[in-house]
Residue, then its C-alpha position, 0 to 999 in steps of 0.5 A: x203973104x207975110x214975108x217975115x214969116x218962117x218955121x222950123x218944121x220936123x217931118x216923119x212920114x210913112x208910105x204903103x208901098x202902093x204910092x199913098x203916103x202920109x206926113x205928120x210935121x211939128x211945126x214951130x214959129x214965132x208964135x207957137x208950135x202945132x202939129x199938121x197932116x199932110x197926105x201926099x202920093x208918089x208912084x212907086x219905084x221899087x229900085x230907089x228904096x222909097x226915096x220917090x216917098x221923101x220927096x212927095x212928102x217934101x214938096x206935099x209939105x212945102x205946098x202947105x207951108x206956102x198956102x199957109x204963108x210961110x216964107x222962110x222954113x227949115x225942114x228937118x227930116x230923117x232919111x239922109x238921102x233926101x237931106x243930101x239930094x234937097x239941101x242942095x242940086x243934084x243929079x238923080x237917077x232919070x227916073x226920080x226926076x219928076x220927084x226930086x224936081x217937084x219937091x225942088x220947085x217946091x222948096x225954091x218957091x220959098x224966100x229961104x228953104x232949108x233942108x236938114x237931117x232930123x235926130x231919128x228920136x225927134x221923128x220917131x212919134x211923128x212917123x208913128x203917127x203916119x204909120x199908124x194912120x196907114x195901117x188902120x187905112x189898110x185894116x177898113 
């Protein structure tokens, strides 16, 4: 792995609701920028408002961005919620504790990982994307 390696990577993803999700990330490094798809799933848990979803979309992302060899990334995404519970510890509902620990492993595996909100104008064609894909899934 090449340890110098870092992005900056902006995540927009959308879920069914039945725990399959998608994740569309702009990613920008030294050398260029590209657009990834990531699948994810989570199992559904009606009283946390999807946040179950931004951390599989989280950690599903952060799994990719490892085998692809990144070291250090920054990952900006739009819902608050994930930023404030992965931009540091926190203590979650027993529940999502599965969740937020995967997508917390996932981040430590990094040389450096951070965590912040995106501008919702930048994640607006990406979760376009995700729901777009999910609702012709849906259709067939």
């Amino acid at each position: 792995m090449n340890r110098n390696s870092a992005a900056d990577v902006l995540i927009g993803f959308a879920h069914d609701g039945s725990g399959r999700g998608i994740a569309y990330a702009a990613i920008a490094n030294g050398s260029g920028r590209g657009v990834m798809r990531v699948p994810f799933s989570a199992t559904p848990l009606a009283l946390y408002g999807g946040l179950e979803y931004g951390y599989a979309a989280v950690a599903a992302l952060a799994g990719e961005l490892r085998k692809r060899g990144f070291a250090r990334i920054r990952v900006r995404v739009g819902d608050e919620r994930v930023v404030r519970d992965l931009s540091s510890p926190a203590h979650v509902p027993p529940a999502l504790g599965m969740p937020y620990v995967r997508a917390r492993c996932a981040l430590n595996g990094f040389a450096a990982a951070r965590v912040e909100r995106a501008d919702p104008r930048e994640i607006a064609d990406l979760e376009g994307r995700a729901r777009a894909e999910l609702q012709l899934r849906t259709a067939a």
